[in-house]
FIVO-704388 format. One record per atom (N, C-alpha, C): residue in one letter; x, y, z; residue number from 1. Coordinates in pm, whole numbers. Layout:
SITE resn      X      Y      Z resi
SITE    a      X      Y      Z  NUM
...
***
This chain:
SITE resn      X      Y      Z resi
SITE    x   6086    730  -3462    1
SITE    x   6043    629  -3556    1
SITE    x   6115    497  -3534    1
SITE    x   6259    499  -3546    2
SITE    x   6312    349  -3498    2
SITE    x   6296    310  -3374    2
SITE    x   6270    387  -3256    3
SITE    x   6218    346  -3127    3
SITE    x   6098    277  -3155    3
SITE    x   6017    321  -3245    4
SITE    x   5863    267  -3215    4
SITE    x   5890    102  -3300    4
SITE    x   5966     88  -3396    5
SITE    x   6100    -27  -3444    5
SITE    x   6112   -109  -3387    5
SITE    x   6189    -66  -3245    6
SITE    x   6271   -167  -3151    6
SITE    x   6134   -175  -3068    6
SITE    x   6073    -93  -3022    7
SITE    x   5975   -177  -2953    7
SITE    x   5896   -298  -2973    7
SITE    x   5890   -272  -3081    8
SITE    x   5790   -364  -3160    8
SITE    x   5831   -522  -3182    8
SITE    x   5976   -519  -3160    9
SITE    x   6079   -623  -3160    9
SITE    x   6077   -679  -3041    9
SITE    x   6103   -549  -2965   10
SITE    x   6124   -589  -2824   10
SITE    x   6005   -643  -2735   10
SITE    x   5873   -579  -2758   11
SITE    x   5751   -579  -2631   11
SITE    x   5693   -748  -2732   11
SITE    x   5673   -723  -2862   12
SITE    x   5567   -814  -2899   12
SITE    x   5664  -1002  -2839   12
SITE    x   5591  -1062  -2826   13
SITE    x   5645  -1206  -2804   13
SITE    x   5684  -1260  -2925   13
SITE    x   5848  -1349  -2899   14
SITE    x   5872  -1368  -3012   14
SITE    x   5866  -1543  -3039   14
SITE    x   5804  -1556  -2864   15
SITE    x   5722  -1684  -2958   15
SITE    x   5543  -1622  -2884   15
SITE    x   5531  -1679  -3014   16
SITE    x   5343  -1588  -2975   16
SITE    x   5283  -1679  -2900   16
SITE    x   5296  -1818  -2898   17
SITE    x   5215  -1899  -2818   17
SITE    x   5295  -2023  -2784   17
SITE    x   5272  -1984  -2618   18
SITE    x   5351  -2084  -2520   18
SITE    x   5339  -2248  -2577   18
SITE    x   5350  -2299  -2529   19
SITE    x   5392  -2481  -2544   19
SITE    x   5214  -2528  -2486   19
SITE    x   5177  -2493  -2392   20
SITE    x   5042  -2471  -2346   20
SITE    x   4960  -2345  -2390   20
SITE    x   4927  -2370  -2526   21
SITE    x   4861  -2254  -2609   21
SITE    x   4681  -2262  -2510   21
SITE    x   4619  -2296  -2474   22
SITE    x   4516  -2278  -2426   22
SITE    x   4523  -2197  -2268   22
SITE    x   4613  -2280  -2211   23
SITE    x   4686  -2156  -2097   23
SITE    x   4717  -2053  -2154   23
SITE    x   4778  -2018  -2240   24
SITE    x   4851  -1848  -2278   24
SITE    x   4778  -1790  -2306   24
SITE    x   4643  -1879  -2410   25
SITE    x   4511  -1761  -2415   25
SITE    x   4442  -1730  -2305   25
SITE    x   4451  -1785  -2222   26
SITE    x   4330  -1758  -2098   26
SITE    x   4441  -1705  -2006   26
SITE    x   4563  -1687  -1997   27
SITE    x   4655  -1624  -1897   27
SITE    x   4595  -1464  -1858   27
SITE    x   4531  -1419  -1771   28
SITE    x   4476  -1243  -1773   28
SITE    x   4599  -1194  -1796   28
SITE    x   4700  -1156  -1732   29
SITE    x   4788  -1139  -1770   29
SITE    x   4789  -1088  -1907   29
SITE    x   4830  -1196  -2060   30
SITE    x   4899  -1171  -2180   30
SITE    x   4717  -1104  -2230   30
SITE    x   4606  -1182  -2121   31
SITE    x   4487  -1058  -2208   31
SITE    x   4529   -951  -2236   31
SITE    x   4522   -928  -2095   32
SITE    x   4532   -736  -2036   32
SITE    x   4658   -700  -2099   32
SITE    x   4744   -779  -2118   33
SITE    x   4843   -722  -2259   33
SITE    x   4813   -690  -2377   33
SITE    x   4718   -771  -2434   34
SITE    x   4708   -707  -2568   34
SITE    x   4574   -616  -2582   34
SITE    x   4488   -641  -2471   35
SITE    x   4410   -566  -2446   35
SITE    x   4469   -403  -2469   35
SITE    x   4563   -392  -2387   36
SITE    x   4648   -240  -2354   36
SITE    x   4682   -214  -2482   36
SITE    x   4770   -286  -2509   37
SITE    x   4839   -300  -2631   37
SITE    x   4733   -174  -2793   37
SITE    x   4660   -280  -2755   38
SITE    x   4545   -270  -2846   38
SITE    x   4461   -112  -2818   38
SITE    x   4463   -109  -2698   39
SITE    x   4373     47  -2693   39
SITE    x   4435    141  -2682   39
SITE    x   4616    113  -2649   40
SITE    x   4685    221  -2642   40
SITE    x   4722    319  -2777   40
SITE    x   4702    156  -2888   41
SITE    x   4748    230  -3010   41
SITE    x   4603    190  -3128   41
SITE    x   4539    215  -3107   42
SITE    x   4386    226  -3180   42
SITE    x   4426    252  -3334   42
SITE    x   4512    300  -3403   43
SITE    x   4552    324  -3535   43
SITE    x   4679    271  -3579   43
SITE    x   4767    156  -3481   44
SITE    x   4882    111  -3528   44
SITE    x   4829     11  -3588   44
SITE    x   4827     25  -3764   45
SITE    x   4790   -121  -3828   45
SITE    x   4844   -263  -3785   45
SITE    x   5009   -292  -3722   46
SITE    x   5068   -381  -3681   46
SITE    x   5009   -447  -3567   46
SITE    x   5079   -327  -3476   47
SITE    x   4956   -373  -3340   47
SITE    x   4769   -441  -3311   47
SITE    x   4744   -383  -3464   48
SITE    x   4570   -430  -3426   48
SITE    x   4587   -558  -3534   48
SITE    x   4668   -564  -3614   49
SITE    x   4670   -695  -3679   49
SITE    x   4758   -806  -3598   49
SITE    x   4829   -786  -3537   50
SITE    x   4854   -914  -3459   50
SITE    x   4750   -963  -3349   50
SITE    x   4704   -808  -3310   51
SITE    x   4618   -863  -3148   51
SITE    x   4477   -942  -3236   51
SITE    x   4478   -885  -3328   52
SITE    x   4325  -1007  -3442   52
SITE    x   4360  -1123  -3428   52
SITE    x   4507  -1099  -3493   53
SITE    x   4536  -1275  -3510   53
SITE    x   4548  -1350  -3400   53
SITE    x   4638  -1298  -3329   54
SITE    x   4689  -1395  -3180   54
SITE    x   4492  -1413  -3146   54
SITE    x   4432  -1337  -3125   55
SITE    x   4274  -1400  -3106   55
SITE    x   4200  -1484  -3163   55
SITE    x   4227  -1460  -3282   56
SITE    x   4190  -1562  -3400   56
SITE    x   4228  -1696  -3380   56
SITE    x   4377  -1701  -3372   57
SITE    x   4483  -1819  -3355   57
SITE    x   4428  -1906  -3236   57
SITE    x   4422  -1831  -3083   58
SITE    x   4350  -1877  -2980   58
SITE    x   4238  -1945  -3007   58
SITE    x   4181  -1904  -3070   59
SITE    x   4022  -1961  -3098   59
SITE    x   4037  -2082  -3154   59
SITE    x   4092  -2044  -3302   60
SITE    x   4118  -2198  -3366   60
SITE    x   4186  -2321  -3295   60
SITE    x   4281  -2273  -3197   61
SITE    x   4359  -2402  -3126   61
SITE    x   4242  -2410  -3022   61
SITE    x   4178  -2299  -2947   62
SITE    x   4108  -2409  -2858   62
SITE    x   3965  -2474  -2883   62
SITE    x   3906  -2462  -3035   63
SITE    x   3815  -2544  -3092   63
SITE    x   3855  -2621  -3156   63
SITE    x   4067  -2681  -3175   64
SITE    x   4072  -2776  -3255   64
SITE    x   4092  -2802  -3403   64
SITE    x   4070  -2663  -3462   65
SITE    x   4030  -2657  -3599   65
SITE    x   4192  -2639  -3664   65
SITE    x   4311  -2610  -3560   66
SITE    x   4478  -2619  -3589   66
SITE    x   4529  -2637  -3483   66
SITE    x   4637  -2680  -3491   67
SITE    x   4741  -2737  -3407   67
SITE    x   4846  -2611  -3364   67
SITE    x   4921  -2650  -3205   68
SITE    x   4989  -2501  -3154   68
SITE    x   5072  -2482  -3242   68
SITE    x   5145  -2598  -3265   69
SITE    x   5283  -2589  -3383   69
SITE    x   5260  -2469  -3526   69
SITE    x   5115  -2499  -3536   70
SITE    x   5092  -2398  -3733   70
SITE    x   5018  -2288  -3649   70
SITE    x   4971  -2259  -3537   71
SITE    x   4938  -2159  -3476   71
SITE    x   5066  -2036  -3434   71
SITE    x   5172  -2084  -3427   72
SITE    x   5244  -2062  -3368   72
SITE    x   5331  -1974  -3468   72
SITE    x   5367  -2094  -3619   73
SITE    x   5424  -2047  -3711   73
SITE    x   5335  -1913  -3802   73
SITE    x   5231  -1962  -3798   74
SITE    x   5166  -1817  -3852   74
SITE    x   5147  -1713  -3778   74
SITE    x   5143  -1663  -3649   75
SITE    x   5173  -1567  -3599   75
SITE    x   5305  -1517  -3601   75
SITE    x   5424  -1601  -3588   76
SITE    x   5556  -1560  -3593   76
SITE    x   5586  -1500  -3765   76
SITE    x   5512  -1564  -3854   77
SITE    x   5574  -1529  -3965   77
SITE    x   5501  -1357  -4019   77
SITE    x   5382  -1358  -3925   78
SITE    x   5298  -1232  -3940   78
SITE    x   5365  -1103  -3899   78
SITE    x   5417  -1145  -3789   79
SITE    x   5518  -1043  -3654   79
SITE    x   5628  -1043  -3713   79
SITE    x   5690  -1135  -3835   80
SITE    x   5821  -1098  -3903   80
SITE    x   5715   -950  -4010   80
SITE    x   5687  -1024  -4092   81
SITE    x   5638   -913  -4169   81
SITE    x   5617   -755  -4125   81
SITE    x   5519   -814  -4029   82
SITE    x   5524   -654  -3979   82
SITE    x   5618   -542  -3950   82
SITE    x   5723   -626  -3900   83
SITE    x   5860   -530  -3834   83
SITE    x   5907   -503  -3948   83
SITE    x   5913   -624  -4042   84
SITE    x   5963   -569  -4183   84
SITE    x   5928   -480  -4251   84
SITE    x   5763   -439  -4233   85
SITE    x   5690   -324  -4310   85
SITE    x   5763   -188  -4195   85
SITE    x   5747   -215  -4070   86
SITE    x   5770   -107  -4010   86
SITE    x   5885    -47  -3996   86
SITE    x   5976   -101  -4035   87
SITE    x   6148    -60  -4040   87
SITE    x   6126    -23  -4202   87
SITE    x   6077    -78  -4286   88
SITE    x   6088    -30  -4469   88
SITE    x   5985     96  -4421   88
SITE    x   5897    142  -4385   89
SITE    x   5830    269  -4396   89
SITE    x   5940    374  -4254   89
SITE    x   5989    324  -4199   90
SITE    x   6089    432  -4132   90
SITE    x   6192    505  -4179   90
SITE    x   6209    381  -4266   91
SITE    x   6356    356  -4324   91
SITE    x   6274    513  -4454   91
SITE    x   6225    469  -4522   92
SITE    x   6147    604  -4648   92
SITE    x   6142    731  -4594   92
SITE    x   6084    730  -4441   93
SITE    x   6066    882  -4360   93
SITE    x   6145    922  -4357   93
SITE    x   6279    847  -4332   94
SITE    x   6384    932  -4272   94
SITE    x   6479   1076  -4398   94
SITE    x   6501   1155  -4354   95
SITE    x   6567   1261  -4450   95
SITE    x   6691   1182  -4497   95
SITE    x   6732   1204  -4666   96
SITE    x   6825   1150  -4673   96
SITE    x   6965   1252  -4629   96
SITE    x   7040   1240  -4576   97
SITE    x   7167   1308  -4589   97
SITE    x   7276   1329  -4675   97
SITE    x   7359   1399  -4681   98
SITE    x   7477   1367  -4790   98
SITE    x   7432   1404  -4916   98
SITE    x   7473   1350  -4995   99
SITE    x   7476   1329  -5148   99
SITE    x   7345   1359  -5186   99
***
């Protein structure tokens, strides 16, 4: 359970979109990343809610409709949450010891 934790820390980007946000969406590369990402774990609510957004986010910056800067901050503040949900529901699984 805390492995799947640190990964989540570790693999997801902890800035979601490069300085050249229209390059990072079209990079095959970070596709076929969340592509994987995405089919490897078909029922991780975290995982399929960021790979929405980071798509979502892409879209809106490259029709214009937001800027990389608030693209950027709302994915990062999404990817905080999440780890936060996913460490508070690990944190509940775990057996208590002791006392």
């Amino acid at each position: 359970m805390l492995p799947r934790l640190l990964l989540l820390l570790i693999f997801l980007p902890t800035v979601a979109l490069a300085e050249e946000q229209v390059i990072y969406c079209e990079d095959p590369a970070v596709i076929a990343d969340w592509a994987k990402r995405a089919e490897d774990s078909p029922n991780d609510p975290a995982i399929q809610t960021l790979h929405a957004l980071w798509l979502g986010l892409c879209a809106k910056v490259k029709d214009g409709s937001i800027d990389t800067q608030l693209a950027i901050e709302l994915f990062e503040r999404e990817r905080a949450r999440q780890v936060q949900r996913r460490f508070t529901e690990e944190q509940a699984a775990r057996p208590v010891l002791g006392l």
